[in-house]
N, CA, C and O atoms as a GROMACS GRO file, in nm:
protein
  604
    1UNK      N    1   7.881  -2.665   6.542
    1UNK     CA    2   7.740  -2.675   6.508
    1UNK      C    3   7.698  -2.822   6.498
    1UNK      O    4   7.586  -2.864   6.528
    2UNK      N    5   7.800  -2.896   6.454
    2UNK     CA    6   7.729  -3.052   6.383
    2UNK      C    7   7.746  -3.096   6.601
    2UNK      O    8   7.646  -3.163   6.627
    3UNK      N    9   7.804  -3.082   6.689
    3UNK     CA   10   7.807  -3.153   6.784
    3UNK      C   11   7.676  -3.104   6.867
    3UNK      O   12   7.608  -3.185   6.930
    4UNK      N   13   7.647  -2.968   6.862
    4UNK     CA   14   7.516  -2.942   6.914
    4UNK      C   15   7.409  -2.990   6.836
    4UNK      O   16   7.324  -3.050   6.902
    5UNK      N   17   7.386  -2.978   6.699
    5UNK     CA   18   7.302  -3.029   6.624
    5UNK      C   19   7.258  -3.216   6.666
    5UNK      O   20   7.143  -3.255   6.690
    6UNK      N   21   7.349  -3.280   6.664
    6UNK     CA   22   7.359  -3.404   6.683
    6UNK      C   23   7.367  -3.476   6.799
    6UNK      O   24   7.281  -3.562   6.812
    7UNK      N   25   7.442  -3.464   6.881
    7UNK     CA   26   7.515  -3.492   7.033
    7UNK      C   27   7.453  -3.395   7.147
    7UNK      O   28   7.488  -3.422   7.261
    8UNK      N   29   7.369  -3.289   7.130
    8UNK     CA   30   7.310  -3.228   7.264
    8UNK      C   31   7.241  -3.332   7.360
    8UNK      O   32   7.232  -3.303   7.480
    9UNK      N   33   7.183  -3.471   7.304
    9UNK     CA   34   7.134  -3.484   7.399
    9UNK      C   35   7.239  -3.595   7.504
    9UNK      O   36   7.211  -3.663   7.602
   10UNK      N   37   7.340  -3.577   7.447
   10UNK     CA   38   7.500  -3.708   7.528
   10UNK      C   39   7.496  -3.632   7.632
   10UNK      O   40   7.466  -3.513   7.645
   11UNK      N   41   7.541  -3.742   7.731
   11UNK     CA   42   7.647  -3.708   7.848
   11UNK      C   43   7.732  -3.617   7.812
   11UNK      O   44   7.787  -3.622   7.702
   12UNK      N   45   7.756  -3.511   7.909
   12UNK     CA   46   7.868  -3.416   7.874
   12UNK      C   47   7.993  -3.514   7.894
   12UNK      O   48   8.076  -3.467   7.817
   13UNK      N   49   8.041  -3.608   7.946
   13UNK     CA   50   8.141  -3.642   7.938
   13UNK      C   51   8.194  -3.710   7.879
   13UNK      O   52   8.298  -3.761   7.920
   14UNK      N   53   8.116  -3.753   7.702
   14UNK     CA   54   8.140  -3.787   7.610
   14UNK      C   55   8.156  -3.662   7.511
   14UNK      O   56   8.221  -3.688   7.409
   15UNK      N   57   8.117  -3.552   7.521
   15UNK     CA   58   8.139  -3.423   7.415
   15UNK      C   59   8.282  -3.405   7.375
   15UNK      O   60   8.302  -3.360   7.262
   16UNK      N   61   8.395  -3.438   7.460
   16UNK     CA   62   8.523  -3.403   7.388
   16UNK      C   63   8.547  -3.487   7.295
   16UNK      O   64   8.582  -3.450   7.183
   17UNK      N   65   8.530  -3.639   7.337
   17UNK     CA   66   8.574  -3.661   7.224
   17UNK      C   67   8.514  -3.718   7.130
   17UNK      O   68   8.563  -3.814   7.070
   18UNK      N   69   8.348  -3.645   7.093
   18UNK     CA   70   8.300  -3.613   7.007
   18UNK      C   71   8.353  -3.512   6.900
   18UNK      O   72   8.364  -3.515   6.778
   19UNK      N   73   8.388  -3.404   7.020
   19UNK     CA   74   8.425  -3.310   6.924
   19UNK      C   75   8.553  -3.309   6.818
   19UNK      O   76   8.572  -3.262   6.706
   20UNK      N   77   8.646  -3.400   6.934
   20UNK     CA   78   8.723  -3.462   6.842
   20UNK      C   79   8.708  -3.531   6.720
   20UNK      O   80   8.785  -3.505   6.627
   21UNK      N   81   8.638  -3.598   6.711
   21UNK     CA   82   8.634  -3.658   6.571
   21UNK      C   83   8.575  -3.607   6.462
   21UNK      O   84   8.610  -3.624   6.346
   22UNK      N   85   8.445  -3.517   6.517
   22UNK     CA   86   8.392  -3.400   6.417
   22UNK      C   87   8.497  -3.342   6.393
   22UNK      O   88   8.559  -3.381   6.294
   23UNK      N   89   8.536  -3.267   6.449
   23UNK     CA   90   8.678  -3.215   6.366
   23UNK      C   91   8.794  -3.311   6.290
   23UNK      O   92   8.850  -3.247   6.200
   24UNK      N   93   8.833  -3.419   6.302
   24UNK     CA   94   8.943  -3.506   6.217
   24UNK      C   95   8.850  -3.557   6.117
   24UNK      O   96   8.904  -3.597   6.014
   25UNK      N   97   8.695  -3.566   6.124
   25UNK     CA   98   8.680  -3.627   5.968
   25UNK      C   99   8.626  -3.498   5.925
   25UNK      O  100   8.559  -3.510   5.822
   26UNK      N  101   8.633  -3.363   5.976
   26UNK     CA  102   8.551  -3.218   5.856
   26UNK      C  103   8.753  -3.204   5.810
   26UNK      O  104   8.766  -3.161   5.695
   27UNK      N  105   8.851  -3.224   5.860
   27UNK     CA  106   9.021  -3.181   5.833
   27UNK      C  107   8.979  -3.320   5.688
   27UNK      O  108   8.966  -3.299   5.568
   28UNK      N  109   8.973  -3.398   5.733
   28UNK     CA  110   8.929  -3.503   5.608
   28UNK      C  111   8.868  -3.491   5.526
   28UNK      O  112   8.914  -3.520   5.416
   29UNK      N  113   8.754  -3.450   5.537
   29UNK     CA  114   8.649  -3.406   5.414
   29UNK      C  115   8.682  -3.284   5.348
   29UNK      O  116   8.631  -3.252   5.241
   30UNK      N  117   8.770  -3.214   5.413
   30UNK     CA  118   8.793  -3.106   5.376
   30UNK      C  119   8.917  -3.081   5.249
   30UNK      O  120   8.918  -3.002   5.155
   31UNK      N  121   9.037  -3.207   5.302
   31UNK     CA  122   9.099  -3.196   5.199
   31UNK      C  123   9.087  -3.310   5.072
   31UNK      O  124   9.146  -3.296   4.966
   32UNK      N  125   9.004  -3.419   5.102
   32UNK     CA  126   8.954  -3.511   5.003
   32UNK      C  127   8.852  -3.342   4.909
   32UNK      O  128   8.871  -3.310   4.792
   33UNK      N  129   8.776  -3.286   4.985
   33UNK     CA  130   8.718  -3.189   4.863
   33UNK      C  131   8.803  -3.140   4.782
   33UNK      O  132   8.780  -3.138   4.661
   34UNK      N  133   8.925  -3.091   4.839
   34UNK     CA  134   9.069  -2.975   4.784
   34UNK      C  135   9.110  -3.118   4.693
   34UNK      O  136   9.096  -3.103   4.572
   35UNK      N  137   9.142  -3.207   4.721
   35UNK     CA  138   9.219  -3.283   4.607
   35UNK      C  139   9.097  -3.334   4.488
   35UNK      O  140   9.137  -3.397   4.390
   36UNK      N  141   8.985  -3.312   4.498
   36UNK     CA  142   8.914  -3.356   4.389
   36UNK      C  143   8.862  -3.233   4.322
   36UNK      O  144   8.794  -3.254   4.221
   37UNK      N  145   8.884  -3.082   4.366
   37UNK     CA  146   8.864  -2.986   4.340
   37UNK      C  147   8.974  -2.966   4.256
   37UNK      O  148   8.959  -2.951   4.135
   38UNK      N  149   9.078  -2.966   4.310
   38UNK     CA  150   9.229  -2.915   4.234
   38UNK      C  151   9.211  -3.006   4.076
   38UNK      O  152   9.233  -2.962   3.963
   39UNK      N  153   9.177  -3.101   4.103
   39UNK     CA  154   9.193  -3.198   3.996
   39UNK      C  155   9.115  -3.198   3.859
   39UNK      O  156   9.140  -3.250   3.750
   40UNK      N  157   8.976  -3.094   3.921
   40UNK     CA  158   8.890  -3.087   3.796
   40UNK      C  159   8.874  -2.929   3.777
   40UNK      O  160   8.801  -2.894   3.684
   41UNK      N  161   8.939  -2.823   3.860
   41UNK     CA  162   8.961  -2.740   3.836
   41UNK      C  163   9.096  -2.626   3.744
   41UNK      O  164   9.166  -2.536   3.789
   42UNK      N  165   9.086  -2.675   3.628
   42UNK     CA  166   9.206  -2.612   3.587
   42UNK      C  167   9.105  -2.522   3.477
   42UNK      O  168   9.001  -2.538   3.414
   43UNK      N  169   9.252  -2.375   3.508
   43UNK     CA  170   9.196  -2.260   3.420
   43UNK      C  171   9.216  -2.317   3.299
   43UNK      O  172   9.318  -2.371   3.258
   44UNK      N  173   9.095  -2.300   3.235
   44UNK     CA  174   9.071  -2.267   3.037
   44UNK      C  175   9.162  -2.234   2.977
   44UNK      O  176   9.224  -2.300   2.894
   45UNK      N  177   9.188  -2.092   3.021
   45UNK     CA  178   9.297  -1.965   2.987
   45UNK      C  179   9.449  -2.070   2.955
   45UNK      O  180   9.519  -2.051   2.856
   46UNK      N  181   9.476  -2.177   3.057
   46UNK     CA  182   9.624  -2.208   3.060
   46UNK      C  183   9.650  -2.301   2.889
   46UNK      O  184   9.741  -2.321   2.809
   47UNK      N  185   9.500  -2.336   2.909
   47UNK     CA  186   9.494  -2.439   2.802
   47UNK      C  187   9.505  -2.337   2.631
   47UNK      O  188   9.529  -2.405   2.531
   48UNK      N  189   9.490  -2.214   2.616
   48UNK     CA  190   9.472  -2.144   2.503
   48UNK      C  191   9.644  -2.106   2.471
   48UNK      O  192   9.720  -2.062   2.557
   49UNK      N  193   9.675  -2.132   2.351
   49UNK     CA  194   9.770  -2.064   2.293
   49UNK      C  195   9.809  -1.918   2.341
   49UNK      O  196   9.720  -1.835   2.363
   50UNK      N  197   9.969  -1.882   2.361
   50UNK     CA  198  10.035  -1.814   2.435
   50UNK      C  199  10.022  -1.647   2.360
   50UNK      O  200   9.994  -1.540   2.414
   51UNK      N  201  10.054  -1.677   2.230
   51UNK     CA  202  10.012  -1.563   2.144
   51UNK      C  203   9.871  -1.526   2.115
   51UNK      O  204   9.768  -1.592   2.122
   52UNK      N  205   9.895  -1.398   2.080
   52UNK     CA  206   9.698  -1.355   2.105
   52UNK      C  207   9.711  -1.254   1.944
   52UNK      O  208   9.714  -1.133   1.920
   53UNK      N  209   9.714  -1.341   1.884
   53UNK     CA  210   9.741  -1.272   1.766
   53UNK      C  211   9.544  -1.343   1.674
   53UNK      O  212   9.454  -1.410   1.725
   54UNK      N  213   9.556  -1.284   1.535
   54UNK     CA  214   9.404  -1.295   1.489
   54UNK      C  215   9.375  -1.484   1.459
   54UNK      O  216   9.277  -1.559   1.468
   55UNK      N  217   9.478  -1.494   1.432
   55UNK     CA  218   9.484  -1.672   1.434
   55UNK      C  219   9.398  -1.753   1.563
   55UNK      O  220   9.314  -1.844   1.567
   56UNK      N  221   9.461  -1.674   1.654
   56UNK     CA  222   9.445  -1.750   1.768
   56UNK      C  223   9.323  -1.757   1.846
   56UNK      O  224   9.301  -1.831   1.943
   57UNK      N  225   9.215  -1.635   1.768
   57UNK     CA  226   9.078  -1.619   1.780
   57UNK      C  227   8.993  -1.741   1.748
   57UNK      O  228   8.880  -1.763   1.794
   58UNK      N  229   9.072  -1.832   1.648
   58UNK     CA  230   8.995  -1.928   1.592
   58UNK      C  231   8.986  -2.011   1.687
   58UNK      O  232   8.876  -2.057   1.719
   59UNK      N  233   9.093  -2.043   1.744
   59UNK     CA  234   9.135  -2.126   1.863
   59UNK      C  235   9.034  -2.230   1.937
   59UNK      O  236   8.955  -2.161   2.002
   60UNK      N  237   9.017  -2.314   1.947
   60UNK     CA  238   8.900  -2.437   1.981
   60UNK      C  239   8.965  -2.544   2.064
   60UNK      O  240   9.028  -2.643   2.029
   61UNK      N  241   8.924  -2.484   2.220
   61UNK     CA  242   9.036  -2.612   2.290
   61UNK      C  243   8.987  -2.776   2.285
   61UNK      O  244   9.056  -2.876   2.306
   62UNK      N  245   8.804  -2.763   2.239
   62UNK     CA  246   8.819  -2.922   2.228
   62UNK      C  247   8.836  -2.945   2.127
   62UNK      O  248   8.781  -3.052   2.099
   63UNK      N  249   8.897  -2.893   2.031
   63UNK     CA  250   8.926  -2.956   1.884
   63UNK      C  251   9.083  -2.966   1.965
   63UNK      O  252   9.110  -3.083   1.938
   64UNK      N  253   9.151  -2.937   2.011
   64UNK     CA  254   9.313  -2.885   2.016
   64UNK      C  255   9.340  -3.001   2.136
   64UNK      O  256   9.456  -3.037   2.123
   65UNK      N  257   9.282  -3.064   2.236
   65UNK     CA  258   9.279  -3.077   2.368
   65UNK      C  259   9.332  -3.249   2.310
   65UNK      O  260   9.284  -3.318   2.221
   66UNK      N  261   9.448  -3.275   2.404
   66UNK     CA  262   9.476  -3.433   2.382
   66UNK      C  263   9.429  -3.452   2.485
   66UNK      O  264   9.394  -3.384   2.582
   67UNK      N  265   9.431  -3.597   2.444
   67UNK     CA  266   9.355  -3.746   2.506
   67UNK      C  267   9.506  -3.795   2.577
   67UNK      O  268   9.611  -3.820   2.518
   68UNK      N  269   9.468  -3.799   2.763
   68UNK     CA  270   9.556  -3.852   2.827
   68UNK      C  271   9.588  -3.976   2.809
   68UNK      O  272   9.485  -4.028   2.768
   69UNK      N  273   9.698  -4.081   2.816
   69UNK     CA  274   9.748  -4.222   2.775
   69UNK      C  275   9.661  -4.307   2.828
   69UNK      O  276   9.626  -4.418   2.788
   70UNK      N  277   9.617  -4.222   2.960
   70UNK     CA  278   9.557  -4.351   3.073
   70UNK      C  279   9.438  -4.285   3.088
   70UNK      O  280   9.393  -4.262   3.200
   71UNK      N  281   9.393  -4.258   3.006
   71UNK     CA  282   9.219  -4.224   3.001
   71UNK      C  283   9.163  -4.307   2.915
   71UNK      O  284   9.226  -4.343   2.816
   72UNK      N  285   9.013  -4.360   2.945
   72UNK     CA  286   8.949  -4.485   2.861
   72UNK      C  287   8.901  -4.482   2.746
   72UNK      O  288   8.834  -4.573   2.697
   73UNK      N  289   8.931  -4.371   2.689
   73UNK     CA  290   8.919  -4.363   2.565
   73UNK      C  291   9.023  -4.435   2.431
   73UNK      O  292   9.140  -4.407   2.406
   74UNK      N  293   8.943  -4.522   2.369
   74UNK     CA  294   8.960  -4.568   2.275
   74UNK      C  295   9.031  -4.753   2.364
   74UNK      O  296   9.112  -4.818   2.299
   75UNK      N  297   8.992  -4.796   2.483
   75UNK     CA  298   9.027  -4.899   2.541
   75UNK      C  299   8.882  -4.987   2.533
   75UNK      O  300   8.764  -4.960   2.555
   76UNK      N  301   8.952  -5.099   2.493
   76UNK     CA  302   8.860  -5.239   2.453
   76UNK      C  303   8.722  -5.236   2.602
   76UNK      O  304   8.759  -5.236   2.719
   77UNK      N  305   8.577  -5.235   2.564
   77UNK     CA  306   8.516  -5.236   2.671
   77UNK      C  307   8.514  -5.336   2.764
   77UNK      O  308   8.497  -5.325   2.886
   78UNK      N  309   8.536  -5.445   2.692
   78UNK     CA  310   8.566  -5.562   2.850
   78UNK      C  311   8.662  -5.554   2.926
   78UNK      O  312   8.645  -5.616   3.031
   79UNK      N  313   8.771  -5.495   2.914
   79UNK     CA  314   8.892  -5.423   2.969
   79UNK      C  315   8.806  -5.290   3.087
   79UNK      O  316   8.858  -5.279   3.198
   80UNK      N  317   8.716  -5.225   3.065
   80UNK     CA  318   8.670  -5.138   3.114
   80UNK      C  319   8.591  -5.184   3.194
   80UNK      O  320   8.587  -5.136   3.307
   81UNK      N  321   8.491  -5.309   3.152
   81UNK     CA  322   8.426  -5.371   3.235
   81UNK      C  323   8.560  -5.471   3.366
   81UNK      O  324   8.585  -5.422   3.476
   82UNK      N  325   8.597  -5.548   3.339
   82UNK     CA  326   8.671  -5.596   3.453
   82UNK      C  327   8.771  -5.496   3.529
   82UNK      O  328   8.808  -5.521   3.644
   83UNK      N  329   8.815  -5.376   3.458
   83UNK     CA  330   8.862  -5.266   3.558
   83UNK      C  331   8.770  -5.225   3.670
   83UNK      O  332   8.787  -5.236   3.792
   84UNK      N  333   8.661  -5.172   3.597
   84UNK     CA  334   8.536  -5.163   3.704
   84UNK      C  335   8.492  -5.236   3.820
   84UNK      O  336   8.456  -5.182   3.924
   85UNK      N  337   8.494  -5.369   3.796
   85UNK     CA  338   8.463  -5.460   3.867
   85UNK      C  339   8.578  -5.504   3.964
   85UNK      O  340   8.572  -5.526   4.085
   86UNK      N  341   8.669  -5.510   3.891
   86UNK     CA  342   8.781  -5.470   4.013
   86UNK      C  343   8.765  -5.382   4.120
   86UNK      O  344   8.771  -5.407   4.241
   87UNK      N  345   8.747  -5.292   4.072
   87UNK     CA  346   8.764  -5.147   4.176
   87UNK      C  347   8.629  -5.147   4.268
   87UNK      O  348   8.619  -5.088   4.376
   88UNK      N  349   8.532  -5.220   4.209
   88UNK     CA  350   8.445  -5.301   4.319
   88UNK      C  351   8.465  -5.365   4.388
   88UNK      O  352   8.391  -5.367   4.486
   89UNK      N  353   8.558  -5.440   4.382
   89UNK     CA  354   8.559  -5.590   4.455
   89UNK      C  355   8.696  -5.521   4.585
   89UNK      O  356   8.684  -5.530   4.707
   90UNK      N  357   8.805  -5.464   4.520
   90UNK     CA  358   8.845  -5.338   4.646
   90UNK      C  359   8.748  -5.276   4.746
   90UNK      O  360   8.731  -5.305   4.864
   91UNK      N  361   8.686  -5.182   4.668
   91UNK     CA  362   8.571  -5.096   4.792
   91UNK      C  363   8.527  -5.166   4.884
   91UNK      O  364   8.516  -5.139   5.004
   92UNK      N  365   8.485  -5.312   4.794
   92UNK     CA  366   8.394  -5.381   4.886
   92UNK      C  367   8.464  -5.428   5.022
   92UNK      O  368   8.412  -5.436   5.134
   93UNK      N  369   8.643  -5.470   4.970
   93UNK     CA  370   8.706  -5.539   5.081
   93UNK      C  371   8.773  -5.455   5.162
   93UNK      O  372   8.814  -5.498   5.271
   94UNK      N  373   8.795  -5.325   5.123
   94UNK     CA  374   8.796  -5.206   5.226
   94UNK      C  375   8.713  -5.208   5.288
   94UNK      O  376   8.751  -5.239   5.401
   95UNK      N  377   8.559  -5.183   5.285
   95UNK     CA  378   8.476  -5.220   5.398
   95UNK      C  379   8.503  -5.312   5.486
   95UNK      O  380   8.484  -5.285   5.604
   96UNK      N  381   8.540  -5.404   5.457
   96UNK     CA  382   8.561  -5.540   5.539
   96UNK      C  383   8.676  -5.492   5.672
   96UNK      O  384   8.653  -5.540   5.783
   97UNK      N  385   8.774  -5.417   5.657
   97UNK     CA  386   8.928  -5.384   5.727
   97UNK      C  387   8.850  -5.283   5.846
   97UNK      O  388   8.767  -5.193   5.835
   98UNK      N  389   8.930  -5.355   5.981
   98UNK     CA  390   8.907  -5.282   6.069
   98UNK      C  391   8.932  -5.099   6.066
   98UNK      O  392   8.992  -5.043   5.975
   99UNK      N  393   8.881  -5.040   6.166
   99UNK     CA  394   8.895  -4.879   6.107
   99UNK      C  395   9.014  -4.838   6.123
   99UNK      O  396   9.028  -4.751   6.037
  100UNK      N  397   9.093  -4.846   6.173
  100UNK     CA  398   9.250  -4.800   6.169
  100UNK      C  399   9.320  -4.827   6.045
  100UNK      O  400   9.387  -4.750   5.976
  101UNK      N  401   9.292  -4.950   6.028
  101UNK     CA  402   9.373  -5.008   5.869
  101UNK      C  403   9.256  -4.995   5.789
  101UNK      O  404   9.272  -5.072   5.695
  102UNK      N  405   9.167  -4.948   5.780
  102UNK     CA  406   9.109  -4.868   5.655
  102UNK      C  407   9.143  -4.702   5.669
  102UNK      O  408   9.156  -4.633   5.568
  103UNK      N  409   9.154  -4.660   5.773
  103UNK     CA  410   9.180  -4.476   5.728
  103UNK      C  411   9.344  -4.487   5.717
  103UNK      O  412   9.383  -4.408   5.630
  104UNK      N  413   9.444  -4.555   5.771
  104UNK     CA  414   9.556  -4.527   5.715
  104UNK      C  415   9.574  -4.606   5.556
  104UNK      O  416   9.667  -4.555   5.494
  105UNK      N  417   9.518  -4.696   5.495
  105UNK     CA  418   9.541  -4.709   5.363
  105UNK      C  419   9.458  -4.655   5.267
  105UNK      O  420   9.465  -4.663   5.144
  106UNK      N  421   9.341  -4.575   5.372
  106UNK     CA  422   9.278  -4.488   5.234
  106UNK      C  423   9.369  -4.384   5.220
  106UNK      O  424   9.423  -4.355   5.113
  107UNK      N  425   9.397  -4.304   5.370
  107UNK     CA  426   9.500  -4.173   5.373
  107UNK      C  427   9.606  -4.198   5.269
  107UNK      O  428   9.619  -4.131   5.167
  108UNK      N  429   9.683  -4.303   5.304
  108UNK     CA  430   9.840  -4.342   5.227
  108UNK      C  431   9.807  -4.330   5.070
  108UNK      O  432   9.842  -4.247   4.987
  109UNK      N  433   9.726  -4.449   5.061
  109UNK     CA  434   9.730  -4.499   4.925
  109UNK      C  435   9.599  -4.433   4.814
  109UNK      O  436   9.608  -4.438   4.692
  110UNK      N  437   9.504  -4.386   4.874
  110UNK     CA  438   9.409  -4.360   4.796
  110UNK      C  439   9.453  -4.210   4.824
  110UNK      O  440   9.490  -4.151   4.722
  111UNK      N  441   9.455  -4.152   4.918
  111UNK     CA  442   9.470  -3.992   4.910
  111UNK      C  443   9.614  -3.946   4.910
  111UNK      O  444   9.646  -3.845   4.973
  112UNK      N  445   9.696  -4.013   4.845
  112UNK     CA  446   9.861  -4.007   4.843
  112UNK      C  447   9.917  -3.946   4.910
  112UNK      O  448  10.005  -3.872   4.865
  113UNK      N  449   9.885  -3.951   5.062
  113UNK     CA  450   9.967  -3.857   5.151
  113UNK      C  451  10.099  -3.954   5.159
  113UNK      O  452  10.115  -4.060   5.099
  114UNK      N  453  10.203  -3.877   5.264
  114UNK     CA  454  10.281  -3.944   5.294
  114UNK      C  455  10.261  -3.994   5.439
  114UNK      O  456  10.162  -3.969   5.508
  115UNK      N  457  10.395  -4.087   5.486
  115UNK     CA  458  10.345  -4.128   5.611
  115UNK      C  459  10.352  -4.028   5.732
  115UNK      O  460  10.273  -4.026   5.827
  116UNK      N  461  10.449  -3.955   5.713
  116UNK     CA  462  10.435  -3.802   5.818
  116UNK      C  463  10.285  -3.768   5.813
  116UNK      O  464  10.207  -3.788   5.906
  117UNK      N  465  10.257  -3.717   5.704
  117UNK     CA  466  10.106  -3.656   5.714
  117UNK      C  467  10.003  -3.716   5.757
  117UNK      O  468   9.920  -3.662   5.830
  118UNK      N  469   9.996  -3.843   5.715
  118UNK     CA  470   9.901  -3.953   5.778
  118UNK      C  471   9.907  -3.962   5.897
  118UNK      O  472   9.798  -3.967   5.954
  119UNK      N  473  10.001  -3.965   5.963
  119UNK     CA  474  10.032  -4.005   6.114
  119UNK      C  475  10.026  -3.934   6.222
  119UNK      O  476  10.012  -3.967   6.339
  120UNK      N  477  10.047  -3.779   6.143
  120UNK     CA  478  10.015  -3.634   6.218
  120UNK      C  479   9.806  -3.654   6.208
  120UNK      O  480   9.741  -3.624   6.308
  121UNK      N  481   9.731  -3.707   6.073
  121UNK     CA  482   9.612  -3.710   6.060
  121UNK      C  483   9.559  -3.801   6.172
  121UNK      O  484   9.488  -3.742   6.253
  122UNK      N  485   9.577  -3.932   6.195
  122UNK     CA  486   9.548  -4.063   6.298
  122UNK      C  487   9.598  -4.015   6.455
  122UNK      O  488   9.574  -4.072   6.561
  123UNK      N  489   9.680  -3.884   6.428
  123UNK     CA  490   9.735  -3.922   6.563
  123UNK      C  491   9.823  -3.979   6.646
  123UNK      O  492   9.830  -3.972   6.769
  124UNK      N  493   9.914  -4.056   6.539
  124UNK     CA  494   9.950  -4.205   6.596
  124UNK      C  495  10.122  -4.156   6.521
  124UNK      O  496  10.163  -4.047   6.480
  125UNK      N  497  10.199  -4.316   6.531
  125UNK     CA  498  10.325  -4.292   6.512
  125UNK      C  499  10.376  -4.341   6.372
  125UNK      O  500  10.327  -4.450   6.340
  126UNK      N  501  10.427  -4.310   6.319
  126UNK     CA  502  10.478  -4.359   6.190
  126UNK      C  503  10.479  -4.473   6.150
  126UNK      O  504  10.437  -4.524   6.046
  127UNK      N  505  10.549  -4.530   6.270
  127UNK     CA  506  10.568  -4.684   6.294
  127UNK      C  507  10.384  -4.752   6.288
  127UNK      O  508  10.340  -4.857   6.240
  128UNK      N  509  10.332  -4.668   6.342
  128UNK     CA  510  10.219  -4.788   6.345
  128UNK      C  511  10.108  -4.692   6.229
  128UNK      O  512   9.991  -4.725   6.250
  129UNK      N  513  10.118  -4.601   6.136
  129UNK     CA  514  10.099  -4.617   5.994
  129UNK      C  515  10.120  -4.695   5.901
  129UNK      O  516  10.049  -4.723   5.805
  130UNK      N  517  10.268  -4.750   5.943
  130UNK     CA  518  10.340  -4.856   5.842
  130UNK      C  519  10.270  -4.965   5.880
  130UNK      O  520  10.242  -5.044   5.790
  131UNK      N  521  10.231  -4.995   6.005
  131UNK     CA  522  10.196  -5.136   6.019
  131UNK      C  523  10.046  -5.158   5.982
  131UNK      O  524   9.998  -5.265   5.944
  132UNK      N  525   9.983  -5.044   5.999
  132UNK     CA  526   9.845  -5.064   5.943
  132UNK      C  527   9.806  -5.074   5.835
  132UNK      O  528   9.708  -5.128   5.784
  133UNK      N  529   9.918  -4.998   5.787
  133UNK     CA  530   9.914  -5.020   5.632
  133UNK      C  531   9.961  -5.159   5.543
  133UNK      O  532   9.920  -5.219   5.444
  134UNK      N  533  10.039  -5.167   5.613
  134UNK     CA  534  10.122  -5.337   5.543
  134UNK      C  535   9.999  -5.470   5.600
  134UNK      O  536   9.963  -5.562   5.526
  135UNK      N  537   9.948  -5.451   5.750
  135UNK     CA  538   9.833  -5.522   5.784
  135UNK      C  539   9.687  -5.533   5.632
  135UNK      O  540   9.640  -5.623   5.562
  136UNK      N  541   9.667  -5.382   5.647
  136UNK     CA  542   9.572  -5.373   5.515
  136UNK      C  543   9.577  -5.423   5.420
  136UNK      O  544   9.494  -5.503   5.378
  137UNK      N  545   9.699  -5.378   5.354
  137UNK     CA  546   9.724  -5.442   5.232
  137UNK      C  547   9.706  -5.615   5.243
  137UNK      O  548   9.613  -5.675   5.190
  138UNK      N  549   9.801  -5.672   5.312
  138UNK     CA  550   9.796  -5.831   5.350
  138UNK      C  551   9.663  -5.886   5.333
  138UNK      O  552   9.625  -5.974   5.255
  139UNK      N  553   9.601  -5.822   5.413
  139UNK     CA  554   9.430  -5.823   5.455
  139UNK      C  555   9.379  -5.882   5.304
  139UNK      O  556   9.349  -5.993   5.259
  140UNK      N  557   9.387  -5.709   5.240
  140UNK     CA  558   9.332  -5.708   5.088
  140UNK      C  559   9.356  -5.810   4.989
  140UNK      O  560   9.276  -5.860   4.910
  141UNK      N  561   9.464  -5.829   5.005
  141UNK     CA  562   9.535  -5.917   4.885
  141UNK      C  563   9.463  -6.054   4.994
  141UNK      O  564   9.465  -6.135   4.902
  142UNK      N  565   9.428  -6.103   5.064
  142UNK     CA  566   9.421  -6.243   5.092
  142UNK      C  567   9.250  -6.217   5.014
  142UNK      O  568   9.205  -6.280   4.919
  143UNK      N  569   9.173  -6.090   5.101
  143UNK     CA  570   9.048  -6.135   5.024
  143UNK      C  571   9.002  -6.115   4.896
  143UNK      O  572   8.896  -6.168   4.865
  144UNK      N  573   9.064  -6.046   4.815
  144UNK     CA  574   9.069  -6.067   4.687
  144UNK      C  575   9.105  -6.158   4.652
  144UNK      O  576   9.024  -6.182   4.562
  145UNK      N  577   9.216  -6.286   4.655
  145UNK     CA  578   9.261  -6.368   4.606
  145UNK      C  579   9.131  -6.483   4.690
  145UNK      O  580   9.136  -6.582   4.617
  146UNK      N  581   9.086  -6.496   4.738
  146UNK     CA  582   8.967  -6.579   4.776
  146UNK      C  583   8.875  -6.572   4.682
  146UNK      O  584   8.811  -6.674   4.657
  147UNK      N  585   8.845  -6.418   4.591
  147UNK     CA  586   8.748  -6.388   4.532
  147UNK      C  587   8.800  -6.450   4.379
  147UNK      O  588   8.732  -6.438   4.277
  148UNK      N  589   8.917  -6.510   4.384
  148UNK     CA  590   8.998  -6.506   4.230
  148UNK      C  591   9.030  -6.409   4.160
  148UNK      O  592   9.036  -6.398   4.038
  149UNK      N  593   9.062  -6.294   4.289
  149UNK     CA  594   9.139  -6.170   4.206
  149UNK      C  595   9.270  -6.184   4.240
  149UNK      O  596   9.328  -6.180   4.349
  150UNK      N  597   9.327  -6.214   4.056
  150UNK     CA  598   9.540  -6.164   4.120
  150UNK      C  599   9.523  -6.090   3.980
  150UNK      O  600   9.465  -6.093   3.871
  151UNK      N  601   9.646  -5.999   4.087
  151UNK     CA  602   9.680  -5.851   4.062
  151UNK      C  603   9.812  -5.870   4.041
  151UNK      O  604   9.885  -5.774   4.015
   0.00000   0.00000   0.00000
């Protein structure tokens, strides 16, 4: 639908590999949804005490519910502010990285695949996952450290 919607009026002899890529970034969007789905989707139920006895009626999971180690709660706000701003000054220099060495170090490192999976995703060979990836990184770390970011 999105290639007729969009692309009807191309040369047919650009449609394949249109269609190609509509399909590798909806396989993309599709499981970036599943990993941010999985992540904020957990049953209630798992979180309630195992016994179902009259006690357990009282039961209150946000009174009961701990606070993860690495969640920002109760962390100094300028600590929160230069985390933030960090993770800006990344995005921003991901933009900057040609497109090969930005989808294999978002795949790798931001969507924790491994390099099999990535490489089956790009198409491409293991070997040159690794290199796009070690390119990226290099990349990153030079323009952050221009910006006076060390990590």
């Amino acid at each position: 639908m999105k290639l007729t919607e969009k692309y009807a009026a191309n040369p047919p002899e650009e449609l394949p590999l249109l269609f190609q890529r509509i399909v590798q970034n909806t396989i993309r969007d599709y499981y970036r949804r599943q990993k941010t789905r999985s992540l904020w989707t957990t049953l209630f139920s798992s979180f309630t005490p195992n016994n179902r006895d009259k006690e357990s009626e009282d039961y209150d999971l946000l009174e009961n519910l701990q606070v993860k180690t690495d969640s920002n709660f109760g962390k100094d706000p300028h600590e929160q502010l230069e985390q933030s701003q960090l993770i800006g000054f990344i995005e921003e220099a991901i933009k900057t990285l040609p497109t090969r060495q930005r989808e294999a170090f978002l795949l790798r490192y931001w969507e924790e695949m491994n390099v099999e999976d990535t490489a089956a995703i790009m198409e491409c060979s293991e070997g040159s996952v690794k290199t796009h990836c070690s390119r990226a990184t290099h990349a990153l770390a030079t323009i952050l450290k221009k910006k006076g970011v060390s990590l």
